[in-house]
C-alpha positions in Angstrom: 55.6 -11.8 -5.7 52.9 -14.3 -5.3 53.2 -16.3 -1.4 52.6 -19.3 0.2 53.2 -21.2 3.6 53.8 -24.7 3.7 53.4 -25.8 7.5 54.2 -28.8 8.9 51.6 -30.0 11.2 53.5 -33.2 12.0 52.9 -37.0 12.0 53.0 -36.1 8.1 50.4 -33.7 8.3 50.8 -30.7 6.1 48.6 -27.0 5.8 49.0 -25.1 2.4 48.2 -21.9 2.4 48.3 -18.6 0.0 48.6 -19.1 -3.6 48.8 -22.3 -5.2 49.3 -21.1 -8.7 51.7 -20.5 -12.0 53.7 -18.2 -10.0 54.4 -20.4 -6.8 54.0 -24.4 -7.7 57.4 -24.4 -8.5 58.4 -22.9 -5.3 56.0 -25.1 -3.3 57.4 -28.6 -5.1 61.0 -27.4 -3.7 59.9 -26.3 -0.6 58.0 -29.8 0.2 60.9 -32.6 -1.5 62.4 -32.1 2.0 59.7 -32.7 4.5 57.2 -35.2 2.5 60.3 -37.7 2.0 60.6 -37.9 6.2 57.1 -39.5 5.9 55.0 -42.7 4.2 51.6 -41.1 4.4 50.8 -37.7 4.0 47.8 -35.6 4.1 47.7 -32.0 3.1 45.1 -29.6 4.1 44.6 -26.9 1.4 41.5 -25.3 2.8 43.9 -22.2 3.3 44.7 -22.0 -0.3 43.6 -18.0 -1.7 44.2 -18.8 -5.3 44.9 -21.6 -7.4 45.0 -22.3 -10.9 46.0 -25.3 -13.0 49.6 -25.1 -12.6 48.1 -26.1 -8.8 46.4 -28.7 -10.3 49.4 -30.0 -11.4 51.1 -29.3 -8.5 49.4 -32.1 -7.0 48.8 -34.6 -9.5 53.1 -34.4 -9.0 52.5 -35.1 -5.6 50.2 -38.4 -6.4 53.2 -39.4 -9.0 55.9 -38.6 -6.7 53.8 -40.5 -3.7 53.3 -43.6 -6.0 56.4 -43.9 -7.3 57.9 -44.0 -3.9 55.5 -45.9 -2.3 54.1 -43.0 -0.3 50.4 -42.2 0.1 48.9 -38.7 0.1 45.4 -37.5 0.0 43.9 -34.0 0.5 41.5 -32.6 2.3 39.9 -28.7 1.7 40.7 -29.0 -2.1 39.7 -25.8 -3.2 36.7 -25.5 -5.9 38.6 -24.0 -8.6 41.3 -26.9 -9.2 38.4 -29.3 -8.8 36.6 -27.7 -11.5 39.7 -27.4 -13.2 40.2 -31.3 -12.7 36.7 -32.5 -13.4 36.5 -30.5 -16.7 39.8 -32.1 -17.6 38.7 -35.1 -16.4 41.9 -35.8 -14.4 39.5 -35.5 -10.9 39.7 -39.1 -10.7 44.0 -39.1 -10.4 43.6 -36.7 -7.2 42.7 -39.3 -5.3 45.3 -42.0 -7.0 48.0 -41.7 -4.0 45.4 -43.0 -1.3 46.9 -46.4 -1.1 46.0 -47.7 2.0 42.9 -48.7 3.1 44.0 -48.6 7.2 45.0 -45.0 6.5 41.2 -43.8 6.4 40.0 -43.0 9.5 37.3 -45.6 11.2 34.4 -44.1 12.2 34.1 -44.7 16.1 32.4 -47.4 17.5 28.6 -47.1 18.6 
């Protein structure tokens, strides 16, 4: 059976890891209804991802849904190259970034 980890970083960061794919997106959406709804922004780091496929694609075009429909934001950082060639040849790259809502929620760049 295919694995993940879903760690909770806190202050609503998250760290995926293992296999985001047909096998555990399902898992993964359960696992996280739980701890994302504790928190208004989210970011979730997917540079441990091993595999992923375009049920992880979807997997996280859920999350954007999920986030705007609650009023949440989310954004991602380490998204792994094959959903973003998945999502650039589906032309869906553009709704990644959809649940980045807040413009405060980018980090400033520190002063000179």
């Amino acid at each position: 059976m295919a694995d993940f980890t879903l760690e909770d970083l806190g202050d609503g960061h998250f760290a995926l890891a293992g296999e985001m794919s047909f096998e555990t997106a399902e898992r993964i959406l359960q696992v996280s209804e739980r701890p994302f709804e504790e928190h208004t922004r989210l970011e979730v780091d997917l540079s441990g991802v091993t595999l992923s496929d375009s049920a992880g694609l979807a997997l996280l075009l859920e999350w954007v849904t999920w986030a705007n429909h609650t009023v949440r934001e989310i954004r991602y950082s380490g998204m792994p190259d094959r959903v973003l060639a998945i999502a650039k040849t589906t032309e869906v790259d553009g709704l990644l970034t959809r649940g980045e809502r807040w413009a405060g929620f980018i980090e400033s760049p520190e002063p000179p």
